[in-house]
C-alpha positions in Angstrom: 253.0 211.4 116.7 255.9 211.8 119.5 258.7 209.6 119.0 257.8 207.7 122.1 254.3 206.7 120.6 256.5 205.4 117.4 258.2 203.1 119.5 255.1 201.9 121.2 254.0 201.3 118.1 256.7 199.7 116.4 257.1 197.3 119.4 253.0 196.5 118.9 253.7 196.0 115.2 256.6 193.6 115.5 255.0 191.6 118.6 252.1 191.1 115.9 254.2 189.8 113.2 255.8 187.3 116.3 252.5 186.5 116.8 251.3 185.6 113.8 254.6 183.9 112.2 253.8 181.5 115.7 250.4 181.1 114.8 251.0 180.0 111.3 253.7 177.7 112.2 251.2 175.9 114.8 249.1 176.1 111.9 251.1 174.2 110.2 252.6 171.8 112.6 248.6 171.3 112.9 248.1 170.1 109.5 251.1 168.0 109.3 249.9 165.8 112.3 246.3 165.6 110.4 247.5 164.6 107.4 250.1 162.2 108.9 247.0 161.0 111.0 244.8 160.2 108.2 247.9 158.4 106.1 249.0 156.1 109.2 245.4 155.4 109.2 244.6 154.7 105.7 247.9 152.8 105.1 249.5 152.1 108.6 252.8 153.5 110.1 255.6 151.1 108.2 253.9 151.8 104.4 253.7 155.7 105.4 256.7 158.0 104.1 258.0 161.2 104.8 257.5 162.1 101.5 254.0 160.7 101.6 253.1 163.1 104.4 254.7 166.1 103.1 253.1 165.6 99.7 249.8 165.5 101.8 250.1 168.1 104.1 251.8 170.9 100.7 255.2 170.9 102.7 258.4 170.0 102.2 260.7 167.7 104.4 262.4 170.7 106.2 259.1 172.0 106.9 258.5 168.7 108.5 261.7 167.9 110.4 261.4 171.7 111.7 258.0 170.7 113.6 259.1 166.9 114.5 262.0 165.2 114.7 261.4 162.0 112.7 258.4 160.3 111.5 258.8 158.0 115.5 258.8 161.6 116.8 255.1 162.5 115.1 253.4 159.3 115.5 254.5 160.1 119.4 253.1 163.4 119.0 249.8 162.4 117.5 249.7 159.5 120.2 250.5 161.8 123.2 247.7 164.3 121.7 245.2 161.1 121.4 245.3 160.0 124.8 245.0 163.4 126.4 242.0 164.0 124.6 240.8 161.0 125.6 241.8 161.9 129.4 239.8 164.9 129.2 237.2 162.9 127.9 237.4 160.3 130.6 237.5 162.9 133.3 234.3 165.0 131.8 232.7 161.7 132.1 233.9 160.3 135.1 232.6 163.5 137.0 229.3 162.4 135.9 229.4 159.7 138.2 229.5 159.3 142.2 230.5 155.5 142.9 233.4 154.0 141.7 231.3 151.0 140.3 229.6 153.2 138.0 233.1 154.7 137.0 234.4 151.1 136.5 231.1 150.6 134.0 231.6 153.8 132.2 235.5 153.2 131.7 234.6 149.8 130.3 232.5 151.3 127.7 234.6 153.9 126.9 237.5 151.4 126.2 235.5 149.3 124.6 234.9 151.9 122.2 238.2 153.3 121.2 240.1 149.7 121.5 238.6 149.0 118.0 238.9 151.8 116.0 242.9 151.8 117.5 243.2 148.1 116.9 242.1 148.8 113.0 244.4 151.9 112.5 247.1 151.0 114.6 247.3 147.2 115.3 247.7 147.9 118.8 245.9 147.9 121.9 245.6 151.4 124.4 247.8 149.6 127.2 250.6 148.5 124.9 250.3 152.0 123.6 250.5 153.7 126.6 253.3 151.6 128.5 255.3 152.6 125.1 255.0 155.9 125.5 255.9 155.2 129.2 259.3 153.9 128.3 259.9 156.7 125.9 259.7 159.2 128.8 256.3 160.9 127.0 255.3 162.7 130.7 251.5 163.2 129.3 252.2 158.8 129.5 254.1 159.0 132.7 251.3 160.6 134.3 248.8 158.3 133.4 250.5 155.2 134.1 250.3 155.8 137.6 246.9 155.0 137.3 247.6 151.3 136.1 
């Protein structure tokens, strides 16, 4: 092999290992917000830990405050994830539908079905929610207040 190709490859080899230390630490940033998920669920925000979370998720607190902030800063980051997939969501819908009646309809359906599940997990309602994550300067909520 010409010295040339060695570099090639050594360049290839080290962009994989780049790659895949990124991968596993979205990986793991991945499981922490599930496992944080299902706890704030189970046992609401105030009567979650850190500790509780990192003995979930097999971490340890560094691991966590490397991927979030604080434990405000993940409950942001599961909300902010939440209400874009329920954007997406919305707008698959939506573009199922010509009239803005039938929109209206849809929208009040689709509401009606997350406000519950929200209200039981998270004592709060999706407007409150969002207008939070407003003030905080989230920009996914920034965007989507402009609607209200």
């Amino acid at each position: 092999m010409e010295c040339s190709q060695k570099n090639v490859w050594n360049r290839i080899c080290k962009l994989k290992e780049q790659n895949k230390g990124r991968y596993e630490g979205e990986q793991t940033k991945k499981n922490i917000a599930d496992k944080a998920k299902t706890l704030f669920s189970r046992r609401r925000y105030a009567a979650t830990s850190i500790r509780d979370i990192c003995d979930a998720a097999g971490c340890s607190k560094g691991n966590l405050y490397y991927h979030f902030k604080s434990k405000e800063d993940l409950f942001l980051y599961l909300e902010e994830q939440t209400f874009s997939e329920w954007w997406d969501q919305l707008d698959t819908i939506f573009s199922q539908y010509e009239s803005f009646t039938e929109k209206l309809y849809v929208f009040g359906d689709f509401i009606s079905g997350i406000e519950r599940p929200l209200r039981e997990s998270l004592l709060l309602n999706p407007l409150k929610m969002l207008k939070s994550l407003y003030l905080k300067g989230s920009p996914i909520a920034s965007a989507k207040m402009k609607i209200y």
